[in-house]
C-alpha positions in Angstrom: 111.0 112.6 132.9 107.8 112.6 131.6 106.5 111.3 128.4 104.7 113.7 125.8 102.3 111.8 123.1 100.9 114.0 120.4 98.4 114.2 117.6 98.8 116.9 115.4 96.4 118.8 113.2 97.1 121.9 111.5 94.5 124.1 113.5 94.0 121.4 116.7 96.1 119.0 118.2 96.3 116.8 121.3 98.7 115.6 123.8 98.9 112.8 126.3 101.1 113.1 129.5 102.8 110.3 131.2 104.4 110.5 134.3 108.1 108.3 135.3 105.5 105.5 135.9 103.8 105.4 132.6 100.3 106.8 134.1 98.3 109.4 132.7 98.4 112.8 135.0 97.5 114.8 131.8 95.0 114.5 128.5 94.1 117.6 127.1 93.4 119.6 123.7 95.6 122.7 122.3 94.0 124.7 119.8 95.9 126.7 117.7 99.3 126.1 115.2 102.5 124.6 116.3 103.8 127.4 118.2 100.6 127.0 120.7 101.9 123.4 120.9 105.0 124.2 122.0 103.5 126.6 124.3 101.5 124.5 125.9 104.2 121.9 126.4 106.3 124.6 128.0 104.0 124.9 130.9 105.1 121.1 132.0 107.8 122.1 134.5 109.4 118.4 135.1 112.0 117.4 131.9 109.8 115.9 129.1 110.5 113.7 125.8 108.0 114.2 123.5 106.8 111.8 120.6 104.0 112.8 117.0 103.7 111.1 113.8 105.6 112.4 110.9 103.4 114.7 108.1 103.3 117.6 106.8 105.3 120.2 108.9 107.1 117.4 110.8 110.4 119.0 110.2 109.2 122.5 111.2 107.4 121.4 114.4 110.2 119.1 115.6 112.4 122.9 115.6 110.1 124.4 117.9 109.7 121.3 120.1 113.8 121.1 120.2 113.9 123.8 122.3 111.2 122.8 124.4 111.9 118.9 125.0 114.7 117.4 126.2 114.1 114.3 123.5 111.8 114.9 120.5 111.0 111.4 118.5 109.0 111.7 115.2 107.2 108.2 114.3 107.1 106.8 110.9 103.8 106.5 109.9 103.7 103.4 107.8 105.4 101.9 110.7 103.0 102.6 114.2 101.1 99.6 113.3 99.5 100.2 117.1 98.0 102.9 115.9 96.6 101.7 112.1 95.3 98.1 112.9 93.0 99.5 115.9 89.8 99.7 116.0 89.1 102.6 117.9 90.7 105.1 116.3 90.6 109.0 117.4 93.1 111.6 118.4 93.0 111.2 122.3 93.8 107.6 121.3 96.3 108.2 119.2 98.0 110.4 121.7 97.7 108.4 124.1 99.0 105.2 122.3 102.1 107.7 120.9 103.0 108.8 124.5 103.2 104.6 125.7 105.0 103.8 122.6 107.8 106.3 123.5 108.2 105.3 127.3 108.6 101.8 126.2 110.7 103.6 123.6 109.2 101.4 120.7 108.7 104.4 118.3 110.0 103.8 114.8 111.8 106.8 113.7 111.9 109.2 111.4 115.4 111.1 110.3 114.4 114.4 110.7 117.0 116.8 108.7 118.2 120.4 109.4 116.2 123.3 108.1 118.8 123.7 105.4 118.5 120.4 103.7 114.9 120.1 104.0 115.0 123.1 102.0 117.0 121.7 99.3 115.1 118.0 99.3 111.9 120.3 99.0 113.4 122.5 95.8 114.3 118.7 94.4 110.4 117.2 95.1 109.3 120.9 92.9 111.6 120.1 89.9 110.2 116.8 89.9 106.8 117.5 89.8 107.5 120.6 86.8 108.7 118.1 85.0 106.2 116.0 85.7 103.6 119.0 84.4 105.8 119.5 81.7 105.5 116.0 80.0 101.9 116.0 80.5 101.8 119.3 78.1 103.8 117.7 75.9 101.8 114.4 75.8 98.4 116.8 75.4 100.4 118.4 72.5 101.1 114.9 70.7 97.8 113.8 71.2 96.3 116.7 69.3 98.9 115.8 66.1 97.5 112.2 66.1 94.0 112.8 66.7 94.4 114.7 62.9 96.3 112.1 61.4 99.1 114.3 61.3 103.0 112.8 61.4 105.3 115.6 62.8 108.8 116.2 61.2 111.1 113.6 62.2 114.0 115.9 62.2 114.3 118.5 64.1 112.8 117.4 66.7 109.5 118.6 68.0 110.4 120.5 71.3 113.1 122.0 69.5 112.6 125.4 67.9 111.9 124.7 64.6 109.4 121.6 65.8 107.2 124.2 68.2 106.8 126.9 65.1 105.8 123.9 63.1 103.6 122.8 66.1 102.1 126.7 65.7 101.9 126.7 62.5 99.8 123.0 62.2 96.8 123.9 60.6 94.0 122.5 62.8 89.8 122.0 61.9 88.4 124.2 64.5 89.2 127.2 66.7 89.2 125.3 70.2 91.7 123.3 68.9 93.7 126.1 67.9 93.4 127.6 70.9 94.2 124.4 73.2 97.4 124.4 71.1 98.3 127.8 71.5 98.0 127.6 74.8 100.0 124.3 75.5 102.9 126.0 73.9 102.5 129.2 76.4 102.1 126.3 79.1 105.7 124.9 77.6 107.7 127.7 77.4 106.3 128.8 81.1 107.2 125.1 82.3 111.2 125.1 80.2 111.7 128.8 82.1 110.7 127.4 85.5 113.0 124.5 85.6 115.9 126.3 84.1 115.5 128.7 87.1 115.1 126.0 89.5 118.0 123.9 88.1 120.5 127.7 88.4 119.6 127.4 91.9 119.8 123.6 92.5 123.4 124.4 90.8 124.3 127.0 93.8 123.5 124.7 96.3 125.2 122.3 95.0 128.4 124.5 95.0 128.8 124.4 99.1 127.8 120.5 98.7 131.4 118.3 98.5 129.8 115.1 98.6 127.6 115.9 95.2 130.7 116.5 93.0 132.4 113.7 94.9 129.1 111.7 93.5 129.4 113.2 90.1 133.1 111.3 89.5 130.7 107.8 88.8 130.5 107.7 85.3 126.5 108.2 84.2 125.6 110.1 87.8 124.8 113.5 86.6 124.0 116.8 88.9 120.7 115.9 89.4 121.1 112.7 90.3 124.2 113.5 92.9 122.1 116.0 94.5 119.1 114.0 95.2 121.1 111.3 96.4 123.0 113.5 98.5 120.4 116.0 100.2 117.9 112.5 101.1 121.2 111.1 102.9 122.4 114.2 104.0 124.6 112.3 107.3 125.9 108.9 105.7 127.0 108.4 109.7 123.4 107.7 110.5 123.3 104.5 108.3 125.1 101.6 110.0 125.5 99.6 107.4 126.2 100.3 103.6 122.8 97.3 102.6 120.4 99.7 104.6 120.5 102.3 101.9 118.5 99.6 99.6 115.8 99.8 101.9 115.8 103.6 103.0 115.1 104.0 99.0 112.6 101.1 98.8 114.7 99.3 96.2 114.9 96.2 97.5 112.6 93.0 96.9 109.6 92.8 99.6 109.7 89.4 101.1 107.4 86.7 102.1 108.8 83.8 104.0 107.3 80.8 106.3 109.4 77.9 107.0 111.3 76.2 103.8 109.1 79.2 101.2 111.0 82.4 101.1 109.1 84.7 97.9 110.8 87.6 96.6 108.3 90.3 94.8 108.2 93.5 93.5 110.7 96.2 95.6 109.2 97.4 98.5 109.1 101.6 96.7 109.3 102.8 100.3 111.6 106.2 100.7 111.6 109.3 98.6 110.2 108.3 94.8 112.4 111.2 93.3 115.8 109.6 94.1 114.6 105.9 93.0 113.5 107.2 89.8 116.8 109.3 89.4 119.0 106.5 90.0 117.3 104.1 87.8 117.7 106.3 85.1 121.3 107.2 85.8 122.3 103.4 86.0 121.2 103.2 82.1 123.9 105.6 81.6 126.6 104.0 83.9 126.4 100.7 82.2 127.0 102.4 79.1 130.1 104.2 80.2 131.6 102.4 82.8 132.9 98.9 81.7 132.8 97.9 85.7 129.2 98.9 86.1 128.3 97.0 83.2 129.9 93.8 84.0 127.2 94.0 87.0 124.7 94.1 85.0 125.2 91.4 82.5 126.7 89.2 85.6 122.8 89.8 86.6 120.7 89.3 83.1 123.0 86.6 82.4 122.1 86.6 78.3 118.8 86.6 79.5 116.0 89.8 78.2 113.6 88.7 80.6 116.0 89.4 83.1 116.8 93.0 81.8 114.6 95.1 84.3 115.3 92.7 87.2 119.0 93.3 86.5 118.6 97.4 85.8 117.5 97.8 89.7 119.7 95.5 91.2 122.3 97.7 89.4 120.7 100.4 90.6 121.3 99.0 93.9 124.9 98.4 93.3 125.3 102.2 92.4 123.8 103.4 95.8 125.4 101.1 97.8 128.7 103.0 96.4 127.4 106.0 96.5 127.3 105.5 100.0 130.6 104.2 100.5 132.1 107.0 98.8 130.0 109.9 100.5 131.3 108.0 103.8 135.2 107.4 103.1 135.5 110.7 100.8 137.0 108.2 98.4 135.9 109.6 94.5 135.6 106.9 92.0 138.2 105.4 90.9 138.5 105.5 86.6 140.8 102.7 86.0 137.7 100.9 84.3 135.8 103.6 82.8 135.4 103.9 79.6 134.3 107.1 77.8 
């Protein structure tokens, strides 16, 4: 079998060729998308396995290549230290360095989903980054009420109804301001229409998806949470052991340690930002309405308020290491120590 490396640009890419003893029989530039890359590979008539860093289009080209290859490895970025420490650093290199990591199969991989769920992760990421846009308007909007000296209405509150006419109706100096209002509101009511469609279809998807309802039985884990959870798992088979999903979700405390010293710091944030976010939110609600969640997290904080954010991710934590037991047995949460 010979051994494919490839760098991959969107309009040029360029592929090393090792034969069964690891020499280089072919070096050579494709121009042209990922269908040309697949065609040129085509041409190799002995069996090939073929290796390219993850990016943008990883998932796509790895579909074309699977018909093509008889083994297609995607490399984790952050991990091909090889490649990011050298000194010499161009695409034939990189190619090359690709194609001698995967005959000495030393790639770190990437889990590279079906069409479907990549789909559905990608309809998650948008969500995230309207609302994202959306608090930003509505942070511009405050900041033009205190920049007057202006307090808004406590009650109702201001993204209700009644709190956007009053936001119209604020009488403001000059007619740029008036007009930056007016046209924050028209950017909130375009943002408020854009995730309510995205969340109708987030909520079809989630129909033909058993293992978010079965994730939605934890007390405090709400659709959006289940889903994101679910859809960046997508095979819970694929995880060996139930600790790993920690570190898939970069929740877990990078480490330091030389002899006797082993330092802890901040989590390691690696994996999909979305989900981490999600679930740190969600455990807020689980330790206020499950009694068995909650005894984690005081068991963690231990009386102490210092140790309240240390002790909100390691219940995080907690909540996806169930999460992943469940999606695994099919086992729902069992209630006997929720409270409502």
């Amino acid at each position: 079998m010979f051994t494919v490396g490839l760098d991959v640009h969107q309009r040029q890419s360029t592929m090393c060729v090792l034969n069964q003893d690891g020499r280089i029989v072919n070096e050579r530039k494709v121009e042209g998308s990922f269908v040309a890359v697949a065609e040129a590979l085509r041409g190799i008539e002995a069996p090939i396995q073929v290796c390219y860093e993850a990016s943008c289009g990883a998932g796509k080209l790895h579909d074309l290549l699977a018909g093509v290859a008889g083994r297609v490895v995607v490399a984790h970025p952050g991990q091909v230290r090889l490649i990011f420490r050298s000194k010499k650093k161009n695409d034939r290199v990189d190619a090359r360095k690709l194609a001698k990591l995967l005959y000495l199969d030393e790639v770190p991989p990437v889990y590279v989903p079906g069409v479907d769920v990549r789909a559905w992760r990608g309809l998650i990421e948008h969500r995230r980054r309207l609302i994202d846009k959306r608090t930003r308007t509505k942070n511009s909007l405050r900041a033009i009420v205190r920049s007057h000296g202006v307090l808004p209405p406590r009650r109702p509150g201001l993204w209700t109804a009644k709190g956007r006419a009053w936001l119209a109706g604020l009488p403001l100096p000059t007619e740029t301001e008036s007009l930056k209002r007016d046209m924050l509101l028209e950017e909130l009511v375009y943002f408020d229409g854009a995730v309510a469609r995205v969340d109708a279809a987030l909520n079809r998807i989630a129909t033909g998806q058993p293992g978010v309802a079965l994730l939605r039985t934890i007390p405090g884990i709400g659709a959006r949470t289940a889903e994101a959870v679910a859809a960046y798992i997508d095979r819970p088979e694929r995880f060996g052991r139930i600790k790993a999903i920690g570190a898939y979700f970069g929740i877990v405390p990078s480490q330091d340690a030389s002899g006797p010293v082993n330092r802890l710091g901040h989590i390691t944030r690696e994996g999909p930002a979305t989900v981490r976010k999600l679930v740190v939110e969600a455990a807020w609600h689980s330790i206020r309405c499950s009694t068995r969640v909650r005894g984690y997290f005081e068991r963690i904080h231990g009386g102490d308020r210092e140790r309240r954010k240390i002790a909100l991710v390691a219940t995080a934590h907690y909540l996806l290491r169930v999460m992943l037991a469940m999606l695994k047995s099919g086992e729902a949460w069992r209630p006997e120590d929720q409270t409502a």
